[in-house]
Backbone bond lengths (Angstrom), bond angles and torsions (degrees), N, CA, C in turn:
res aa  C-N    CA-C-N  psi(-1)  N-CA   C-N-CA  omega(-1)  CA-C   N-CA-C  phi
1 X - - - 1.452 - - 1.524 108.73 -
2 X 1.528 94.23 126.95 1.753 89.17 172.41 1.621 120.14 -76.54
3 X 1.551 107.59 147.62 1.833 112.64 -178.42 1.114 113.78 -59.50
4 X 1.582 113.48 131.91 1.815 93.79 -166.95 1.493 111.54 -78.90
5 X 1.549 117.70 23.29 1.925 108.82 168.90 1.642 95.70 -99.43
6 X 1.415 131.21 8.10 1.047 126.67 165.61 1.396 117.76 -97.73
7 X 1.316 132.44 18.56 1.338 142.83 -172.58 1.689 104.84 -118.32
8 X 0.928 108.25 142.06 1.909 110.07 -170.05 1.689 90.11 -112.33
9 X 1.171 140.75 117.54 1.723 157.40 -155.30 1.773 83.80 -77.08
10 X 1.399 87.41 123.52 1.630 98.33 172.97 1.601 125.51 81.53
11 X 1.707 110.12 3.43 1.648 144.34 169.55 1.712 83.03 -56.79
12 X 1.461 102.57 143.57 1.555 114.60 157.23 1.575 109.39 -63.08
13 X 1.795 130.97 -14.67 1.577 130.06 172.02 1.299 101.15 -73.65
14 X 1.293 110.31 -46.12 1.775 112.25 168.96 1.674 119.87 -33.77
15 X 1.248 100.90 -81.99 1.538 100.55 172.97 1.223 124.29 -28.64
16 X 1.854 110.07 -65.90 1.244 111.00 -162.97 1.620 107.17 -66.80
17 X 1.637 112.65 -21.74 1.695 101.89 178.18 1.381 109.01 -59.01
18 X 1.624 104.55 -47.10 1.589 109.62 -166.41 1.800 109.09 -54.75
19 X 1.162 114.30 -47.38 1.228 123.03 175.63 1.429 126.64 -75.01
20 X 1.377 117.59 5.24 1.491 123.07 149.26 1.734 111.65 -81.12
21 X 1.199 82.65 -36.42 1.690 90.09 -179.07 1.453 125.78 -59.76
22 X 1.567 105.01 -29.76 1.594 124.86 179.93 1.534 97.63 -74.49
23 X 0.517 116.03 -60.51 1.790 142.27 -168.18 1.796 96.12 -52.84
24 X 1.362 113.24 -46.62 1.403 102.67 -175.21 1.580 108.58 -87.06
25 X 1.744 106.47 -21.42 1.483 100.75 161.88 1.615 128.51 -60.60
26 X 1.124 104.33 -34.72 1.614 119.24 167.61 1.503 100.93 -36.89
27 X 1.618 97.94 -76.37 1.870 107.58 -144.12 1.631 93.80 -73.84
28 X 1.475 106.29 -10.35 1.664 87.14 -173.67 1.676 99.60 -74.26
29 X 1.889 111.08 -48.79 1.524 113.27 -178.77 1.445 130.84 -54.30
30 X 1.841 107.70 -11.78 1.631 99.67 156.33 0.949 105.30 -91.64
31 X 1.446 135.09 -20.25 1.681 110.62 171.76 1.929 118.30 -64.79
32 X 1.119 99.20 -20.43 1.631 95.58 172.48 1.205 109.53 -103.82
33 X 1.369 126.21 19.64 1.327 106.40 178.64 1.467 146.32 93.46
34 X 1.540 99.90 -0.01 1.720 103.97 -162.83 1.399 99.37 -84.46
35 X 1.334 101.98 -165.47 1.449 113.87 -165.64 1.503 111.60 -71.27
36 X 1.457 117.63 152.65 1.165 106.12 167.09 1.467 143.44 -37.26
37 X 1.492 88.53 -51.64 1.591 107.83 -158.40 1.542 97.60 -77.06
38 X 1.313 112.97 -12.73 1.643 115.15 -168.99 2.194 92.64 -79.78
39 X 1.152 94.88 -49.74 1.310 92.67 -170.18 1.906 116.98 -64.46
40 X 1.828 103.20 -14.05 1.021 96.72 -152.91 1.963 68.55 -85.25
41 X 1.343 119.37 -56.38 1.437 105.86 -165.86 1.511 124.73 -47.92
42 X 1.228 119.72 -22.37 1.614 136.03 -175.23 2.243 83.14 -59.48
43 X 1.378 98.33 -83.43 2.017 120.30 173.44 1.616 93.24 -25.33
44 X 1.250 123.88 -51.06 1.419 114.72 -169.63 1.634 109.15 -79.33
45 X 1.093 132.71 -42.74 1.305 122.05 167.99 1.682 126.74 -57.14
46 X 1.653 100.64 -34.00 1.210 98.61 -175.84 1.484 118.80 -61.40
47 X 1.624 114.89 -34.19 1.296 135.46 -178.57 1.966 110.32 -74.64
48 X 1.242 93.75 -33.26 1.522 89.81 176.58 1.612 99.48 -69.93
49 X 1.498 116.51 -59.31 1.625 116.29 -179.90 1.586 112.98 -53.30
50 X 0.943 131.71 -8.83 1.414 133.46 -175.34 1.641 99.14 -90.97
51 X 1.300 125.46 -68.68 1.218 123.15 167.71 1.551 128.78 -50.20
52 X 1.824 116.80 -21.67 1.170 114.32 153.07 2.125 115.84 -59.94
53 X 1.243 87.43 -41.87 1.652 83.62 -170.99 1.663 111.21 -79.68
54 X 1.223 118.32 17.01 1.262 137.60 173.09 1.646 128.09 -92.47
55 X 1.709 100.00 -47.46 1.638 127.82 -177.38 1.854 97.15 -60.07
């Protein structure tokens, strides 16, 4: 994992970190159980931030 004072805010590494991060919030909240829609919005950000760190 890169140090986050080595990340420049709004870097395409940015995104894609942030959007691993969404993504592991997801799979962790169906493993406990939460609500759908929570997990589906966690999956939906990660994919929007992924395609930001893409553009």
């Amino acid at each position: 994992m890169i140090p986050p004072d080595k990340i420049i805010p709004g870097s395409p590494l940015d995104w894609l970190t942030r959007a691993k991060g969404n993504l592991a919030l997801a799979k962790q909240a169906k493993a406990e159980g939460a609500f759908r829609e929570d997990q589906c919005f966690l999956a939906q950000q990660a994919a929007e931030k992924a395609m930001l760190g893409r553009l």
